[in-house]
N, C-alpha and C positions, 0 to 999 in steps of 0.2 A: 437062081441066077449064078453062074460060075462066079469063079471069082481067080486072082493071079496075084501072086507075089515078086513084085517088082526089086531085085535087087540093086543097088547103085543108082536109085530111078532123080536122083539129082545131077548126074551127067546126063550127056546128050544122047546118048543110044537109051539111057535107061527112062529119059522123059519120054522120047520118041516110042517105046514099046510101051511105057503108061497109057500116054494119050490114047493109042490104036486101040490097046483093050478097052479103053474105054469106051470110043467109038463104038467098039462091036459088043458095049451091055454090060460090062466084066466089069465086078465089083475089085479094085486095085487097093493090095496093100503098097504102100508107097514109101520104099524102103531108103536111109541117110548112113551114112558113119558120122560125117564133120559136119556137112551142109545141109543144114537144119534150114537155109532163111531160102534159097532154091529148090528143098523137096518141098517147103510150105509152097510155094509158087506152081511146083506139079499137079500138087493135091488141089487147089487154085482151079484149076485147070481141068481136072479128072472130073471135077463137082460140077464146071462150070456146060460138063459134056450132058449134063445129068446122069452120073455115074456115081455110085457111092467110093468113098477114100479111105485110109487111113493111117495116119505116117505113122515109123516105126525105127527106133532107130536101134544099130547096131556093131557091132564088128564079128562077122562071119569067122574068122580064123580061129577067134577064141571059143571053145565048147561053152561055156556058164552062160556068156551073151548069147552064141547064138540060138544057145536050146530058151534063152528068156526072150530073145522075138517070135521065136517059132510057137510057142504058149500064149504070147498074148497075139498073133494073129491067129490063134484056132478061137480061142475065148471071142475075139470079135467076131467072128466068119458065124460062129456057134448062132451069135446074138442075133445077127440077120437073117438066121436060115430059118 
């Protein structure tokens, strides 16, 4: 099953490209910086497609965070494959 890492996926372009993968099978990570209580609502949403989910949160700018979501979404992608 592929699968897609959702960046921003608590905005509206980033739920919108959640949702469609999931539509089309794609296991979504379901990526926050602040808005933790709207990517839970994504992820909601992604599970509801029967799609598997998994929020993640982050701040991409910073190397230490981003390289520690990038680790725990290979750890979970691993667990599914």
């Amino acid at each position: 099953m592929p699968n897609v890492f959702v960046t921003g996926a608590s905005g509206t372009i980033g739920k919108g490209l959640c949702l469609e993968y999931a539509k089309r099978g794609y296991q979504v990570a379901v990526h926050y910086n602040r808005s933790k209580a709207p990517a839970e609502e994504v992820l909601r949403e992604v599970e509801a497609l029967g799609a598997k989910g998994y929020l993640i949160q982050g701040t991409f700018p910073r190397f230490p965070t981003s390289s520690a979501c990038l680790t725990k979404w290979k750890k979970k992608w691993a667990a599914w494959t």
